[in-house]
Residue, then its C-alpha position, 0 to 999 in steps of 0.5 A: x471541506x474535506x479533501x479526499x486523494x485517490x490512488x489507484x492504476x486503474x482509471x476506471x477504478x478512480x472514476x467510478x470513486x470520484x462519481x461516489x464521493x461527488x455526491x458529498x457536497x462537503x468533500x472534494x477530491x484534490x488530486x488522483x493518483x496513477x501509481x505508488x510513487x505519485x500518491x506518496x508525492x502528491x500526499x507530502x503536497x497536498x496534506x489531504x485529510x484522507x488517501x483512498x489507496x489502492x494496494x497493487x501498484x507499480x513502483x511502489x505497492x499500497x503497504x510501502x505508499x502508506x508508511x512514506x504518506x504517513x512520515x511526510x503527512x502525519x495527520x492524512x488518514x489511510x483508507x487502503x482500498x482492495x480486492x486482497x482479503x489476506x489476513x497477513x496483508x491486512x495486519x502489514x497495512x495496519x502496522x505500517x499506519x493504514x487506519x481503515x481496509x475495504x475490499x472493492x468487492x463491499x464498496x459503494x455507500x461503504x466506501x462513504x462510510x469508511x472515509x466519514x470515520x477517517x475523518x473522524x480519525x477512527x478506524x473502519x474495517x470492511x466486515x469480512x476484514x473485521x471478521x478476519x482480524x477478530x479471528x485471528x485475535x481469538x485463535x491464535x493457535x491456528x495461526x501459522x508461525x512466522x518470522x519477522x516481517x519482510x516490511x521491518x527486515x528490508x529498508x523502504x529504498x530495497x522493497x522498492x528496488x525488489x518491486x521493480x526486479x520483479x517487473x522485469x526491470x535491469x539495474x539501468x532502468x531502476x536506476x534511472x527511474x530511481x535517480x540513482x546509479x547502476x552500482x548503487x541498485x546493484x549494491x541493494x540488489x546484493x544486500x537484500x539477497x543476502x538478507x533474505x538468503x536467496x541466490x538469484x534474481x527469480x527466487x527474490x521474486x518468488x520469496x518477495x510474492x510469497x511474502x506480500x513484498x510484492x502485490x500481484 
Protein backbone atom coordinates (compact mmCIF):
# COMPACT_ATOMS: atom_id res chain seq x y z
CA UNK A 1 0.00 0.00 0.00
CA UNK A 2 1.50 3.22 -0.96
CA UNK A 3 1.00 6.06 1.43
CA UNK A 4 0.53 9.46 -0.04
CA UNK A 5 0.85 12.91 2.46
CA UNK A 6 -0.77 15.79 1.10
CA UNK A 7 0.36 19.42 1.98
CA UNK A 8 -1.47 22.33 0.98
CA UNK A 9 -3.25 25.64 3.01
CA UNK A 10 -6.20 25.46 1.29
CA UNK A 11 -8.85 22.60 2.70
CA UNK A 12 -10.51 22.49 -0.61
CA UNK A 13 -7.61 22.14 -2.50
CA UNK A 14 -6.72 18.85 -0.13
CA UNK A 15 -10.03 17.54 -0.40
CA UNK A 16 -10.61 17.88 -3.87
CA UNK A 17 -7.12 15.40 -4.00
CA UNK A 18 -8.09 13.05 -1.42
CA UNK A 19 -11.40 12.55 -3.45
CA UNK A 20 -9.00 11.83 -6.82
CA UNK A 21 -6.46 9.32 -4.91
CA UNK A 22 -9.54 7.44 -3.02
CA UNK A 23 -10.10 5.99 -5.93
CA UNK A 24 -6.83 3.91 -5.75
CA UNK A 25 -7.55 1.02 -3.78
CA UNK A 26 -3.50 0.43 -3.41
CA UNK A 27 -2.84 3.87 -1.99
CA UNK A 28 -3.89 5.40 1.05
CA UNK A 29 -3.50 9.00 2.02
CA UNK A 30 -1.72 9.06 5.84
CA UNK A 31 -1.97 12.24 6.90
CA UNK A 32 -2.56 16.07 5.52
CA UNK A 33 -0.83 18.99 5.92
CA UNK A 34 -2.21 22.88 6.60
CA UNK A 35 1.04 24.55 6.11
CA UNK A 36 5.10 24.21 5.39
CA UNK A 37 6.24 23.43 8.90
CA UNK A 38 3.74 20.46 9.37
CA UNK A 39 4.36 18.89 6.14
CA UNK A 40 8.19 18.76 6.89
CA UNK A 41 7.01 17.13 10.55
CA UNK A 42 4.71 14.72 9.56
CA UNK A 43 6.82 13.66 6.57
CA UNK A 44 10.31 13.25 9.32
CA UNK A 45 6.94 10.86 11.27
CA UNK A 46 5.72 9.07 8.85
CA UNK A 47 8.23 8.55 6.00
CA UNK A 48 5.37 8.43 3.39
CA UNK A 49 6.65 7.11 -0.07
CA UNK A 50 5.13 10.46 -1.74
CA UNK A 51 4.19 14.29 -0.54
CA UNK A 52 1.94 16.11 -2.70
CA UNK A 53 3.05 19.71 -1.70
CA UNK A 54 1.77 22.81 -2.33
CA UNK A 55 4.37 25.55 -3.21
CA UNK A 56 2.91 28.99 -1.28
CA UNK A 57 2.59 28.19 2.26
CA UNK A 58 2.77 29.84 5.42
CA UNK A 59 5.76 29.44 7.61
CA UNK A 60 7.58 27.65 5.22
CA UNK A 61 7.09 27.60 1.20
CA UNK A 62 6.95 24.51 -0.84
CA UNK A 63 11.05 24.89 -2.00
CA UNK A 64 12.38 25.13 1.50
CA UNK A 65 9.43 22.19 2.95
CA UNK A 66 11.09 20.01 0.11
CA UNK A 67 15.01 20.31 1.08
CA UNK A 68 14.09 19.46 5.28
CA UNK A 69 11.64 16.51 3.79
CA UNK A 70 14.08 15.04 1.86
CA UNK A 71 17.22 15.63 4.84
CA UNK A 72 14.81 13.72 7.30
CA UNK A 73 13.28 11.27 4.72
CA UNK A 74 15.53 10.39 1.74
CA UNK A 75 13.55 7.78 0.23
CA UNK A 76 9.85 10.11 0.16
CA UNK A 77 9.57 11.21 -3.28
CA UNK A 78 8.58 15.09 -4.04
CA UNK A 79 5.48 15.98 -6.17
CA UNK A 80 5.33 19.77 -5.93
CA UNK A 81 1.84 20.38 -6.66
CA UNK A 82 1.03 24.48 -8.04
CA UNK A 83 -0.40 27.20 -9.93
CA UNK A 84 3.45 28.63 -10.47
CA UNK A 85 4.56 28.02 -14.08
CA UNK A 86 8.07 30.00 -13.52
CA UNK A 87 10.86 28.47 -14.94
CA UNK A 88 13.25 29.73 -12.55
CA UNK A 89 10.78 28.36 -9.49
CA UNK A 90 10.97 24.98 -11.17
CA UNK A 91 14.81 24.59 -11.66
CA UNK A 92 14.62 25.80 -7.46
CA UNK A 93 12.47 22.86 -6.75
CA UNK A 94 14.16 20.68 -8.67
CA UNK A 95 17.52 21.33 -7.16
CA UNK A 96 16.44 21.32 -3.95
CA UNK A 97 15.24 17.54 -4.41
CA UNK A 98 11.43 17.91 -5.78
CA UNK A 99 11.23 14.79 -8.44
CA UNK A 100 7.92 15.67 -10.03
CA UNK A 101 6.16 19.42 -10.85
CA UNK A 102 2.35 19.72 -11.93
CA UNK A 103 0.49 22.69 -12.29
CA UNK A 104 -3.11 22.46 -10.44
CA UNK A 105 -4.45 24.21 -13.89
CA UNK A 106 -3.35 20.13 -15.58
CA UNK A 107 -4.45 18.15 -12.64
CA UNK A 108 -7.23 15.53 -12.51
CA UNK A 109 -6.17 11.91 -13.88
CA UNK A 110 -2.56 13.61 -14.35
CA UNK A 111 -2.47 14.17 -10.80
CA UNK A 112 -2.47 9.96 -10.53
CA UNK A 113 -0.41 9.70 -13.11
CA UNK A 114 2.42 11.88 -11.90
CA UNK A 115 2.49 9.92 -8.26
CA UNK A 116 2.50 6.36 -10.18
CA UNK A 117 6.11 7.56 -11.69
CA UNK A 118 6.91 8.96 -7.97
CA UNK A 119 6.52 5.91 -6.96
CA UNK A 120 8.56 4.36 -9.29
CA UNK A 121 11.20 6.91 -8.38
CA UNK A 122 11.09 8.50 -11.75
CA UNK A 123 10.24 11.91 -12.62
CA UNK A 124 7.33 13.36 -13.92
CA UNK A 125 6.68 16.85 -15.31
CA UNK A 126 3.59 18.60 -16.34
CA UNK A 127 3.91 19.24 -19.98
CA UNK A 128 3.99 22.85 -20.33
CA UNK A 129 6.70 22.33 -17.52
CA UNK A 130 8.41 19.92 -19.53
CA UNK A 131 8.14 22.47 -22.46
CA UNK A 132 9.61 25.18 -20.31
CA UNK A 133 12.76 23.24 -19.19
CA UNK A 134 13.51 21.84 -22.53
CA UNK A 135 13.28 25.52 -23.63
CA UNK A 136 15.42 26.74 -21.67
CA UNK A 137 17.91 23.67 -21.94
CA UNK A 138 18.03 24.46 -25.99
CA UNK A 139 18.33 28.29 -25.80
CA UNK A 140 19.94 29.11 -23.30
CA UNK A 141 21.42 32.46 -24.72
CA UNK A 142 17.67 34.16 -24.03
CA UNK A 143 18.10 33.15 -20.59
CA UNK A 144 18.53 35.97 -18.27
CA UNK A 145 21.70 35.96 -16.25
CA UNK A 146 21.61 35.43 -12.66
CA UNK A 147 23.69 35.07 -9.98
CA UNK A 148 23.66 32.46 -7.33
CA UNK A 149 20.39 31.23 -5.85
CA UNK A 150 19.12 33.03 -2.80
CA UNK A 151 18.21 29.16 -1.66
CA UNK A 152 22.56 28.40 -1.55
CA UNK A 153 23.20 32.43 -0.29
CA UNK A 154 20.74 31.93 2.79
CA UNK A 155 20.47 29.03 5.55
CA UNK A 156 17.16 27.22 5.86
CA UNK A 157 16.61 29.04 9.43
CA UNK A 158 17.05 32.76 7.40
CA UNK A 159 14.69 31.89 4.34
CA UNK A 160 12.24 30.97 6.96
CA UNK A 161 12.66 34.04 9.28
CA UNK A 162 12.32 36.43 5.86
CA UNK A 163 8.99 34.36 4.99
CA UNK A 164 7.83 35.35 8.35
CA UNK A 165 9.13 39.32 7.98
CA UNK A 166 7.41 39.37 5.06
CA UNK A 167 3.73 38.34 6.82
CA UNK A 168 3.93 41.21 8.99
CA UNK A 169 5.39 39.36 11.69
CA UNK A 170 7.72 41.27 14.76
CA UNK A 171 10.90 39.55 15.84
CA UNK A 172 8.66 38.54 19.31
CA UNK A 173 6.33 36.55 17.36
CA UNK A 174 8.94 34.96 15.11
CA UNK A 175 10.34 34.24 18.02
CA UNK A 176 7.96 32.68 19.60
CA UNK A 177 6.82 30.70 16.81
CA UNK A 178 10.14 29.57 16.14
CA UNK A 179 11.06 28.72 19.80
CA UNK A 180 13.84 30.91 19.84
CA UNK A 181 14.94 34.68 21.19
CA UNK A 182 14.18 37.94 20.01
CA UNK A 183 17.99 38.90 20.03
CA UNK A 184 18.76 35.55 18.18
CA UNK A 185 15.69 36.61 15.21
CA UNK A 186 17.21 39.82 15.09
CA UNK A 187 20.78 38.59 14.75
CA UNK A 188 19.43 36.65 11.51
CA UNK A 189 17.42 39.33 10.52
CA UNK A 190 20.95 41.28 10.29
CA UNK A 191 22.99 38.89 8.82
CA UNK A 192 20.43 38.36 5.73
CA UNK A 193 20.32 42.05 4.99
CA UNK A 194 23.80 42.02 4.87
CA UNK A 195 24.21 39.11 2.84
CA UNK A 196 21.55 40.23 0.66
CA UNK A 197 22.75 43.96 0.70
CA UNK A 198 19.28 45.60 1.46
CA UNK A 199 18.71 48.50 4.45
CA UNK A 200 15.14 47.92 5.49
CA UNK A 201 12.81 45.72 6.41
CA UNK A 202 10.44 46.60 3.03
CA UNK A 203 13.12 46.29 0.58
CA UNK A 204 13.97 42.27 2.04
CA UNK A 205 10.67 41.64 0.86
CA UNK A 206 10.36 43.33 -2.27
CA UNK A 207 14.19 41.39 -2.87
CA UNK A 208 12.78 38.13 -1.16
CA UNK A 209 9.47 38.21 -4.01
CA UNK A 210 11.35 39.00 -6.65
CA UNK A 211 13.63 36.09 -6.01
CA UNK A 212 10.95 33.56 -5.21
CA UNK A 213 12.44 33.38 -1.32
CA UNK A 214 9.08 34.35 -0.74
CA UNK A 215 5.89 32.49 -2.79
CA UNK A 216 2.82 34.76 -3.13
Amino acid sequence: MARILIADDHDIVRRGVCDLLAEREDWEVCAEARNGAEAVELAGQLKPDVVVLDLSMPDINGILATRQIRKLSPETEILIFTMHESEHLIHEVLAAGARGYLVKSSAGRELTRAIDQLLKHKPYLSPSVAEAVLDGYLHPEQKKRTGPSLYSQLSDREIQIVQLLSQGLTSKRIGGSLGISVKTVETHRANIMRKLGVGSIAELVRYAVRNNLVIP
